[in-house]
N, C-alpha and C positions, 0 to 999 in steps of 0.2 A: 821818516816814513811819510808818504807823500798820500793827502789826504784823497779822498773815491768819492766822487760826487754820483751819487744814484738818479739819477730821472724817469719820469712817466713816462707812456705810451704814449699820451698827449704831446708832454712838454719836447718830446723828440719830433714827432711831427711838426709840432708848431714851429722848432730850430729850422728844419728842413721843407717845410712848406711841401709835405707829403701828406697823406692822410693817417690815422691810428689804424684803419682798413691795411692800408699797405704795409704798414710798421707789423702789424699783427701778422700779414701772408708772408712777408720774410721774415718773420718769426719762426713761423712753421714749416715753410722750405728751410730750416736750420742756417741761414744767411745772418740772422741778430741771434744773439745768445740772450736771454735772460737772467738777471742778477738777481730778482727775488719776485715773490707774488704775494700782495697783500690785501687786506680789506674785501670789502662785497663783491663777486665776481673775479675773483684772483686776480685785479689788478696788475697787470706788467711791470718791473723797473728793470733799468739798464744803466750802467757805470756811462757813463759820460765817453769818456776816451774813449775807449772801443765802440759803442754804437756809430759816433760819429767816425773814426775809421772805415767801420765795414762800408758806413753808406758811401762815402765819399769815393771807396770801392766799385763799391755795387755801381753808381751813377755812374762812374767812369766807363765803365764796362759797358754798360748800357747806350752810355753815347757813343760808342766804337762799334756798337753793333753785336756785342756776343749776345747768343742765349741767353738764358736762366741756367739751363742747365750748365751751361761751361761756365757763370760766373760763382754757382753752388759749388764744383769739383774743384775750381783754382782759389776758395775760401776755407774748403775744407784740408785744402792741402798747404795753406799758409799756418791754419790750425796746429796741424801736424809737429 
């Protein structure tokens, strides 16, 4: 069994040199999934692998020029 490294809202930003602002708005646009919520202010965490996927996603997409919304619909259908 292959061990799940959990990380902050922080420590994902700081990997990707984005803010905890944007890590949180694609939160919420359903773009990052969250893996648990802990401590004062229900703290964020996200598995490692997959956060970094979606963003490396999401960037891509982003430098090609799609929407938000068509990079939401082709994550939710990778989901799927």
């Amino acid at each position: 069994m292959v061990a799940q490294h959990v990380v902050s809202a922080q420590e994902v930003a700081s990997s990707f040199k984005i803010t905890v602002s944007l890590i949180n708005f694609y939160t919420n646009l359903g773009l990052l999934e969250v893996f648990d919520r802990k401590g004062r202010g229900n703290k964020r965490y996200y598995l490692l692998p997959a956060v970094e996927h979606r963003l490396q996603i999401i960037n891509e997409m982003k430098r090609r020029g799609f929407p938000l919304r068509l990079i939401q619909e082709s994550l939710h259908r990778e989901q799927s």
